[in-house]
C-alpha positions as CSV (number, residue, x, y, z in Angstrom):
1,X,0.0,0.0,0.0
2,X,1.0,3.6,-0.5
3,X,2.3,6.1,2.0
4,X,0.4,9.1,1.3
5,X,0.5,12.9,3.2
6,X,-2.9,14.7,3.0
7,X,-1.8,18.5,3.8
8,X,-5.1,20.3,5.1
9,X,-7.3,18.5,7.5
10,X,-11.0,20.4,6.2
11,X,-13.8,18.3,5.2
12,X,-12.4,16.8,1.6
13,X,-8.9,16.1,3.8
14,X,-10.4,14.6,6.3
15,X,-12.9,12.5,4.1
16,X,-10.1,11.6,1.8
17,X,-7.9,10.5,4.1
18,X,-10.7,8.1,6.3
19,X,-11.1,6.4,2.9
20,X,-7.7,5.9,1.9
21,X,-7.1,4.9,5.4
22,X,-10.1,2.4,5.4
23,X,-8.3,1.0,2.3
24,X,-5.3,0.6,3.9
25,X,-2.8,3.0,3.3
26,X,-0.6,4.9,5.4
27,X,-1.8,8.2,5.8
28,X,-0.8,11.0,7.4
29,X,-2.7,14.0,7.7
30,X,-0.6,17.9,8.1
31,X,-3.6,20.1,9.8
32,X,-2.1,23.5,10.8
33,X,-5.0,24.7,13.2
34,X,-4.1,23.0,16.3
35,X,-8.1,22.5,18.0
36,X,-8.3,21.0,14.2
37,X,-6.0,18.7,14.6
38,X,-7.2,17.2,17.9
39,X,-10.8,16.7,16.0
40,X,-9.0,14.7,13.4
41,X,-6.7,13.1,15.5
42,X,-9.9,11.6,17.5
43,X,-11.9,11.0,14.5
44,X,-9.3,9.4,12.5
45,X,-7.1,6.2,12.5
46,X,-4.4,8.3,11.1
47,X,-1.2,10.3,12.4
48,X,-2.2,13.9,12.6
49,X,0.7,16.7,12.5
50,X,0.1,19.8,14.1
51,X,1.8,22.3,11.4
52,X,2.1,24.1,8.2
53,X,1.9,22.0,5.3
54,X,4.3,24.8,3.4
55,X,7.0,24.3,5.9
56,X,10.1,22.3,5.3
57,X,9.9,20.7,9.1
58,X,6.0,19.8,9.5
59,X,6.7,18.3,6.1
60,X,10.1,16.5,7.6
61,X,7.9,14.9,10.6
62,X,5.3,13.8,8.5
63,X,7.9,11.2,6.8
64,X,8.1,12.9,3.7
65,X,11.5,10.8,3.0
66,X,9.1,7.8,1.7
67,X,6.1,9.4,0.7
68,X,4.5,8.0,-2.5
69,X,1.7,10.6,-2.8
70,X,1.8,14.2,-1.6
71,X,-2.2,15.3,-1.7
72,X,-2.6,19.3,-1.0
73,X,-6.3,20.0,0.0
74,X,-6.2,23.5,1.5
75,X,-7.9,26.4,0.5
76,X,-4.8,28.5,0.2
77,X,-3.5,28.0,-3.4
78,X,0.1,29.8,-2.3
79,X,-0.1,27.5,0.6
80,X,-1.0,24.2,-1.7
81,X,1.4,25.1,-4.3
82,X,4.4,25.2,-1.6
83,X,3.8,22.3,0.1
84,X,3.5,20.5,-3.6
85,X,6.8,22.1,-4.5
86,X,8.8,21.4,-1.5
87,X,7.5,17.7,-1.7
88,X,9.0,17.3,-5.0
89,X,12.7,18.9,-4.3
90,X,12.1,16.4,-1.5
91,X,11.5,13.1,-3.3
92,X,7.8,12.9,-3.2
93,X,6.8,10.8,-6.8
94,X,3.7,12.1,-6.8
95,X,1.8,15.1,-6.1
96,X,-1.5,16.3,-6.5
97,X,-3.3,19.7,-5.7
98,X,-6.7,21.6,-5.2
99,X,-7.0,24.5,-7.0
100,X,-9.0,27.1,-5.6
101,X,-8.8,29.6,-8.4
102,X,-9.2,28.1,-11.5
103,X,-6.9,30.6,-13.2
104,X,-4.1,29.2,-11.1
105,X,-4.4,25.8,-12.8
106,X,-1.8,26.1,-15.5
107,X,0.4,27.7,-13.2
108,X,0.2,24.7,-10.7
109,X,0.7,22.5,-13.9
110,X,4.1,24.7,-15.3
111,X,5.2,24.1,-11.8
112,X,5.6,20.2,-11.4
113,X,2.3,19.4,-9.9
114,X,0.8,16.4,-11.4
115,X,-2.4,16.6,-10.9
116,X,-4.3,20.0,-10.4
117,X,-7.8,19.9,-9.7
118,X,-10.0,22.6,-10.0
119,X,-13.1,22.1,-7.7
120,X,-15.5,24.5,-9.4
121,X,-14.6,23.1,-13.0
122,X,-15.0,19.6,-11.6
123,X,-18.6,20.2,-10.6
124,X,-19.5,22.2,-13.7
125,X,-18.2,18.9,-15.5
126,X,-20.5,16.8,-13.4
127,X,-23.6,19.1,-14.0
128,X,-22.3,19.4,-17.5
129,X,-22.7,15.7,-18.2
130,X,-25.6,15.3,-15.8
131,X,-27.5,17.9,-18.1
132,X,-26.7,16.4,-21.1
133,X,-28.0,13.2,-20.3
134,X,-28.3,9.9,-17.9
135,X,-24.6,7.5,-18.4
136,X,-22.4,9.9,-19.1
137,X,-20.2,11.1,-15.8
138,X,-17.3,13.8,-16.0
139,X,-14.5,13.1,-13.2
140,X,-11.8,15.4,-13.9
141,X,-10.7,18.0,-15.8
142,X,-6.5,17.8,-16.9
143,X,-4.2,20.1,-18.8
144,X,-5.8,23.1,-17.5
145,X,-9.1,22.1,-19.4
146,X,-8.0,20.6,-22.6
147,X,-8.6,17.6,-21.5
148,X,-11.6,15.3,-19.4
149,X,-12.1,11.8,-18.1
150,X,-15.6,11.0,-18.3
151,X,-17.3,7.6,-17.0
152,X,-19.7,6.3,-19.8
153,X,-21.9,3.6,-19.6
154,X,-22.6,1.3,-22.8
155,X,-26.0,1.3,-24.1
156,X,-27.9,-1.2,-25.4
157,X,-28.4,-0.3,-28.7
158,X,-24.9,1.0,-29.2
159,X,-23.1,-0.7,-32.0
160,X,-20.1,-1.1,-30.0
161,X,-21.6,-4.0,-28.3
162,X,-19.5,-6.8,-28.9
163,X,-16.8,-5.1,-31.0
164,X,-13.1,-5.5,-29.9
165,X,-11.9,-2.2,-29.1
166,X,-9.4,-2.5,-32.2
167,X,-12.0,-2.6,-34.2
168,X,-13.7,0.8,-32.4
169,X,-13.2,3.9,-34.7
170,X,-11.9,5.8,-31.5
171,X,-10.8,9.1,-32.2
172,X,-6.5,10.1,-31.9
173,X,-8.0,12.5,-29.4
174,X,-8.9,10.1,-26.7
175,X,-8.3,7.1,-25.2
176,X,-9.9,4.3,-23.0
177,X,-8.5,4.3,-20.0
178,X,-10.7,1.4,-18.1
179,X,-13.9,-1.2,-18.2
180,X,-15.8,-1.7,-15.1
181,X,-17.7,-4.8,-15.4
182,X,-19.8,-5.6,-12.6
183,X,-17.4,-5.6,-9.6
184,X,-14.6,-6.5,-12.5
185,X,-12.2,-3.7,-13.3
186,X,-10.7,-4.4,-16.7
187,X,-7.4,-3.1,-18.6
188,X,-8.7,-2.2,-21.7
189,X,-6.6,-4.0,-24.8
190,X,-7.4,-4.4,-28.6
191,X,-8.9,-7.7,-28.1
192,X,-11.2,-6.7,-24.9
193,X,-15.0,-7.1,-25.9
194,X,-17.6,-4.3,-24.8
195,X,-20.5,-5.7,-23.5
196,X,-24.0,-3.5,-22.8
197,X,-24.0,-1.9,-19.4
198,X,-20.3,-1.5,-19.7
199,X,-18.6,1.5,-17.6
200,X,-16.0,2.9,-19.7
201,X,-13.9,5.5,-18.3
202,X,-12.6,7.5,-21.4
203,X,-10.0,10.7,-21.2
204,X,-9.2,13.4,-23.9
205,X,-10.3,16.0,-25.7
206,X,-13.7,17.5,-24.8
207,X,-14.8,17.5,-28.9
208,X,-13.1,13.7,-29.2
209,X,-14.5,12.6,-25.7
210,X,-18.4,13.9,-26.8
211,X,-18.1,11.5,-30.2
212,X,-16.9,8.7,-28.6
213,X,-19.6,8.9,-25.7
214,X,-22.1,8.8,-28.5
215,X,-21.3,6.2,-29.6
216,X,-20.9,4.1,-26.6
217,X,-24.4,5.3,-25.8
218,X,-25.9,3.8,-28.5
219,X,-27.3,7.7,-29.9
């Protein structure tokens, strides 16, 4: 399992960090309001870190040394950007970042960060794809918007059913990136079959992504 430090203990830390706990990672949360970090530290079957997330020694006690995943959740972008920066100089693999203000997203992105998520784009995507219709499910938005991965279920009447992949005209703009079947996750491959009521999780470009969803759907 991975070692993972969650800085910014609010309500998407602490959630995120109960479930990657539950899941059995090591998690560390970096909380820098001290009556904060009590709560969490009662709440939570985590270590809890009184400190700064942005600072080189709160960072140091948290065990950055063999982190795998530096997650920063707070709603200070200068703060989130820091702590993401200093992980990297100090070995982190990964690191991942809220974004606040959604102007700051290429900024994070020129910077190192990995992943930059922009709350408010990621809940217009959902009520994006909600609006336009029932099995179709934005997650993310990546490259500061060029790019989505959206969760489609196959429809019955698509013509995709029971086509290899390879032999899916799937635009140069996207990709499939996973199948969930049933409780089944499958590594998509040229010769993986789509069955109906397939959840395909596709990523790419917005105009590339639409077509291919489409088509999945069966419209």
């Amino acid at each position: 399992m991975s070692y993972i430090v969650i800085v910014g203990g609010g309500q998407t830390g602490s959630k995120l960090a109960k479930r990657l706990g539950d899941r059995g990672h090591n998690v560390v949360v970096i909380e820098k309001d001290e009556k904060r970090a009590h709560e969490l530290a009662a709440e939570l079957d985590v270590l809890v870190i009184h400190g700064n997330g942005a600072d080189v020694d709160a960072l140091k006690d948290s065990g950055i040394d063999k982190t795998d995943v530096l997650i920063a959740l707070t709603q200070a972008d200068e703060v989130n950007l820091m702590a993401c920066e200093l992980g990297k100089k100090m070995g982190v693999r990964r690191v991942i970042a809220r974004v606040n203000d959604e102007k700051h997203v290429k900024m994070f992105e020129e910077l190192g960060v990995d992943i930059a998520v922009s709350l408010v784009s990621a809940a217009v995507m959902l009520f994006e794809k909600a609006v336009t219709g029932s099995g179709v499910y934005g997650l993310l938005g990546i490259g500061g918007g060029k790019g989505e991965v959206v969760e489609v279920t196959v429809g019955t009447s698509s013509k995709a059913v029971g086509k290899f992949i390879k032999d899916i005209n799937v635009s140069k703009g996207c990709t499939f990136a996973m199948i969930t079947r049933g409780d089944e996750l499958i590594p998509p491959r040229g010769d993986t079959q789509i069955q109906a009521g397939d959840l395909v999780t596709v990523v790419g470009k917005p105009d590339a992504i639409l077509k291919i969803t489409r088509h999945l759907r069966g419209e």
